[in-house]
N, C-alpha and C positions, 0 to 999 in steps of 0.2 A: 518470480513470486511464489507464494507455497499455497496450496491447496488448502484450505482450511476447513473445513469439516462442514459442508452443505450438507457432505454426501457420508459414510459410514461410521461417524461418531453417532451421528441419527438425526439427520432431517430424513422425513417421508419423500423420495425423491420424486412421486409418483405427482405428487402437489405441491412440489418444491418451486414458488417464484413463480405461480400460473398467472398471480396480475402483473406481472412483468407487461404483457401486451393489451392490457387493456386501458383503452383511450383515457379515463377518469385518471387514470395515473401517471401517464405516458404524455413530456410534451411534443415528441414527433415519435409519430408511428413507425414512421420508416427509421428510427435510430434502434440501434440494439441497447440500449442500455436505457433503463430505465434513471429518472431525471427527478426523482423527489423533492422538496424543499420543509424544512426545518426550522421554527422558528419561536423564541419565548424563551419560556424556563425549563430544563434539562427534562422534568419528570413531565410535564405533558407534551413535548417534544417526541418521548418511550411512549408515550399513551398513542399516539396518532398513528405512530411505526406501529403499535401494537397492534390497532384497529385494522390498520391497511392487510399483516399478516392475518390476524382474525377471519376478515371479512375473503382472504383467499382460500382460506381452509390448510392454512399449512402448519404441518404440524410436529415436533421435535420431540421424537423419543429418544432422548440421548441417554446415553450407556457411557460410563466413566469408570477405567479398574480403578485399582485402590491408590496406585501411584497417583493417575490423573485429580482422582477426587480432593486427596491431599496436596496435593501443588493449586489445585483450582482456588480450593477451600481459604489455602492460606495469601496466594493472591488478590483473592476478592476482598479478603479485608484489607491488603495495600491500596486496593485499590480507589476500596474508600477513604482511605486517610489521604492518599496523593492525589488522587480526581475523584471526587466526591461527585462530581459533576456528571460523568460516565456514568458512574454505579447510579443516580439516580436517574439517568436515560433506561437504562439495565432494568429496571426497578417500574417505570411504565409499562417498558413491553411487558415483562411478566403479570403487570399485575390486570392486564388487557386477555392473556393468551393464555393466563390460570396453569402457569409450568411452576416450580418452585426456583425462587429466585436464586435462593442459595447456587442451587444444582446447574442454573441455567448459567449464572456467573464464572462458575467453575470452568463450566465447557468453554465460555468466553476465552478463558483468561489460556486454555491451555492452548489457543491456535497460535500455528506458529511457534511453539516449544516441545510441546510430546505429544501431539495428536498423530500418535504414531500405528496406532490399529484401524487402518481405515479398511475397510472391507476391497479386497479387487485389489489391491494393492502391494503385495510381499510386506508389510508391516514396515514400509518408509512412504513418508508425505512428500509428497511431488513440488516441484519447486524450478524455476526459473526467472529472469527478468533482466534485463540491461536499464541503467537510469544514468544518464550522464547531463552534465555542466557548462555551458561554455561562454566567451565572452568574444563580441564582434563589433567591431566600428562600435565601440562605448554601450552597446548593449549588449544584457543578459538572457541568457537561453538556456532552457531545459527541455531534456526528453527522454520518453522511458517508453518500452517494449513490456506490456504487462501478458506471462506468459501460464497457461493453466489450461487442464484439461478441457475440451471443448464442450463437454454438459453443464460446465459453470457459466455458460455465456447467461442463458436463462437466468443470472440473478446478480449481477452486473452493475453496479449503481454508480452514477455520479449524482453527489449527495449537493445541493447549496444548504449551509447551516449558518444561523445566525443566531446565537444563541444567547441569554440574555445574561450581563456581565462577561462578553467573551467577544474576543476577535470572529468577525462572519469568515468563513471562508467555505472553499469547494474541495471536497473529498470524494475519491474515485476510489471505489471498495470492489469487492467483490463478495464483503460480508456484509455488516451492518456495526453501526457508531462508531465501530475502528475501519482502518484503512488503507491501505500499499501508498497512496502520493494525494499531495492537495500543494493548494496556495490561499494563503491567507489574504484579508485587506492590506494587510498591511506592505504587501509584495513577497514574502517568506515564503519558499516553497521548500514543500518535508518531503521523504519519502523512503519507505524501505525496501530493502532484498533481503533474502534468508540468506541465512549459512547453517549450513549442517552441526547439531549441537551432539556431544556427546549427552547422554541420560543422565549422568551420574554430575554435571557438573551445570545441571539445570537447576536454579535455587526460585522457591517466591519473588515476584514482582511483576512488572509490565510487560505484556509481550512485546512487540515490535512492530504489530500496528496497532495498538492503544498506545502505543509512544508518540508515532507519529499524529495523532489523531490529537493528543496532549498538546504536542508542540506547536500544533498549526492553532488551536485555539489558546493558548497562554503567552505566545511569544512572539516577539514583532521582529527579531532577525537573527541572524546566524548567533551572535553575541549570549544575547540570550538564549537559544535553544542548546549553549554547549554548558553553559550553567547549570540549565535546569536538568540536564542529560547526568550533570554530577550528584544532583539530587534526587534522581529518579533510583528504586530499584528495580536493575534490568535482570529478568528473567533468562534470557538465551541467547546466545549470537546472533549476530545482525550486522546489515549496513544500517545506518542512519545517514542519508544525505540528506544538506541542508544548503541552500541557498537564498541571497536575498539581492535586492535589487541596486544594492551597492557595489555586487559583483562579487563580496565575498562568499567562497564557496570550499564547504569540507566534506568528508564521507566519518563520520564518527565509526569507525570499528568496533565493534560491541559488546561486549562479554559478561556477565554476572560477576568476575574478577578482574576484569580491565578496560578499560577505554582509550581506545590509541586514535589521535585525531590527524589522518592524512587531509594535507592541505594538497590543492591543486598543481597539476606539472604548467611547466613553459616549456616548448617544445616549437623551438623556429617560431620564435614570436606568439603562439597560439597558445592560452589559457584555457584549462580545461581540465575536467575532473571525470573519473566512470566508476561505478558499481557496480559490481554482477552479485555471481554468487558464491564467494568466495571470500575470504582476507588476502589482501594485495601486501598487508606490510609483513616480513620477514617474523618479527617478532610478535604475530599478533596468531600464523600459522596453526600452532601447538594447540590451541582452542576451537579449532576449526575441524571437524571430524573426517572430512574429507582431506586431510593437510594440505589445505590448499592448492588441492584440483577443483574444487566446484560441482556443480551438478547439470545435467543438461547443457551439455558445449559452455559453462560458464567460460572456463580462459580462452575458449575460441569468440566469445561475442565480445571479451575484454580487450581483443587483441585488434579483433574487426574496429572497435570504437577508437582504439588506442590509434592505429595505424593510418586511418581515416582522418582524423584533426591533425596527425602529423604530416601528411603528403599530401592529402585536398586541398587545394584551393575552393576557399570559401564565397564567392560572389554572392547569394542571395541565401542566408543564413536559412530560413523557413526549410526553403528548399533541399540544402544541405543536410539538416536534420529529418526530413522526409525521407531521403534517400538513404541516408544511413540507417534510419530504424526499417524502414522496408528492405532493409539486405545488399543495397545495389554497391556498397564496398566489401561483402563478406558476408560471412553466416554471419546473420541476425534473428532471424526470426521464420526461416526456414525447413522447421520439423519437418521431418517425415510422418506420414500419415499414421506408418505403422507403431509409432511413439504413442498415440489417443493423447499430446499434448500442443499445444498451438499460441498462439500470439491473440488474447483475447481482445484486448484493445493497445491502442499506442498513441501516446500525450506526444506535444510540443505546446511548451509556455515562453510564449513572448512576454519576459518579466516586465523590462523596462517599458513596454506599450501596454499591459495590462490585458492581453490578450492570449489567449487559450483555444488550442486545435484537437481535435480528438477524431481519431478513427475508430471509431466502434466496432472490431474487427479486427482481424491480421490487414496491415497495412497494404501487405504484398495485392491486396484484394478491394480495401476499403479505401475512400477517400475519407482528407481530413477535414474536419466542419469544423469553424469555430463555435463556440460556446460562448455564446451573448449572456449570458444568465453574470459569467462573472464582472463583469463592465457593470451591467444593472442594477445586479442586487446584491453582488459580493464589493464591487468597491462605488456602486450608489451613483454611478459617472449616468 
């Protein structure tokens, strides 16, 4: 995943996410991630977000050169013509936290594209993540390794939204209205990884979690989210995986100039698809600034997941995917300390049962809890 600007674009990190721990907003104390819920129309949905940041004192003096403010500027208005629905989320918070919206949309729109001056840094955004696909005795499985500097655990969210004229569903951000992975009612599950974008070949549109964030509330399966993926304009490289509870499952490759849609391997009988951080197809390389080495061990957790569905045997699916994102076939999620980067949390979605597990944590450490929220109030069971 990529570091998206809590920290040196300009949030105050001194008060950055302080009600993270406080009970009124917290439904277990003991989880790290704080557990919100969302619901109505888009623009008091941003008021209530707005209030919650209000009421913590946090506060964003963001700073955008001229590159940035020009790519923000002219995003925010796609943004309103293609999700009108976001920019009026967008459009609460500020008009709650008295930033100007213009400027704060900007900032939005640039995570995950050029938010490339982050303070503490060398002038690159940090980035990791493993998310992969697979299919067992007739049921559907996901799971991803969400990986980020350890001062972003403090603001952390698994979001339930339900939002009025839109699919409910749970989004696990580590910012706010956009998101790295969710699942919809409808069984749909989104989610992204970065790939390193060259500067000059980053155009206006959506980043790569306000994609995902789109697709989870506009579209009910694979089918449709490669549609609307033709209709969207994409800002910067990306994975897009998308999964539904039919079993079908792709990684959309992603570029401001191409979209190349890998479908999943068969590999001794076993169905299965991975994303890291990188482009995996030949042809999609060139776009990819890294040429297709990745960042943070990306071709070595590719290789872990890749080798792993091909030689495990699989007896108790949950399980298997536990062990894989906790490292126990390879580097996964193994940083060295002296990195300051780590495995913030780590998903497994039991599509086909409607069930959802989450370790609020590097795995290596944390156990996985189910999340009852989506049984209840995401799909109303």
């Amino acid at each position: 995943m990529i570091f998206f600007a809590h920290h040196g674009a300009g949030v105050n990190e001194k008060n950055q996410w302080a009600f993270m721990y406080d009970s009124r907003h917290s439904l277990n104390r003991k989880q790290e991630m704080y557990h919100p819920r969302f619901k109505g129309k888009h623009y008091d949905m941003g008021l209530k977000f707005g209030n919650i940041l209000k009421n913590a004192n946090i506060e964003f003096p963001i700073q955008l050169d001229t590159f940035q403010s020009d790519f923000g500027k002219k995003s925010g208005i796609l943004l309103k013509s293609y999700f009108p629905e976001g920019a009026e989320e967008i459009r609460g918070i500020t008009d709650v936290i008295g930033v100007d919206n213009e400027m704060f949309t900007s900032w939005m729109m640039c995570m995950g594209c050029c938010m490339y001056n982050l303070e503490d840094q060398s002038n690159i955004e940090v980035r990791g993540c493993t998310a992969f696909s697979f299919e067992h005795n007739g049921k559907v499985f996901y799971g991803r390794d969400n990986d980020l500097p350890p001062f972003l655990k403090k603001g952390i969210k698994s979001i339930c939204y339900q939002p009025e004229n839109g699919n409910n569903f749970l989004l696990n951000t580590s910012s706010f209205i956009n998101g790295e992975e969710g699942i919809n009612n409808h069984g749909l599950t989104v989610a992204m990884t970065f790939v390193m974008p060259r500067l000059e070949e980053i155009k206006p549109g959506l980043n790569s979690v306000f994609i995902v964030r789109y697709l989870l509330e506009k579209c009910k399966d694979v089918n449709e989210g490669l549609r609307a993926l033709q209709n969207i304009p994409i800002a910067s490289a990306c994975n897009i995986l998308m999964v539904d509870i039919t079993g079908n499952m792709v990684v959309a490759e992603c570029h401001p100039y191409k979209i190349y849609v890998r479908h999943p391997e068969n590999v001794k009988g076993k169905r299965f698809i991975i994303t890291v951080n990188h482009f995996v197809t030949d042809g999609m390389r060139i776009y990819d600034a890294t040429s297709g080495k990745g960042e943070f061990f990306s071709y070595e957790r590719y290789m872990t997941a890749y080798n792993a569905f091909k030689d495990q045997k699989i007896d108790d699916d949950i399980l298997f995917s536990k062990e894989l994102l906790s490292g126990e076939y390879g580097f996964m999620c193994q940083y060295n300390k002296n990195l300051n980067f780590d495995t913030i949390w780590s998903s497994i979605f039991d599509m086909t049962s409607s069930k959802v597990y989450r370790a609020e944590g590097n795995p290596k450490q944390k156990k996985y809890v189910e999340d009852e929220r989506f049984e209840k109030i995401i799909k109303g069971k």
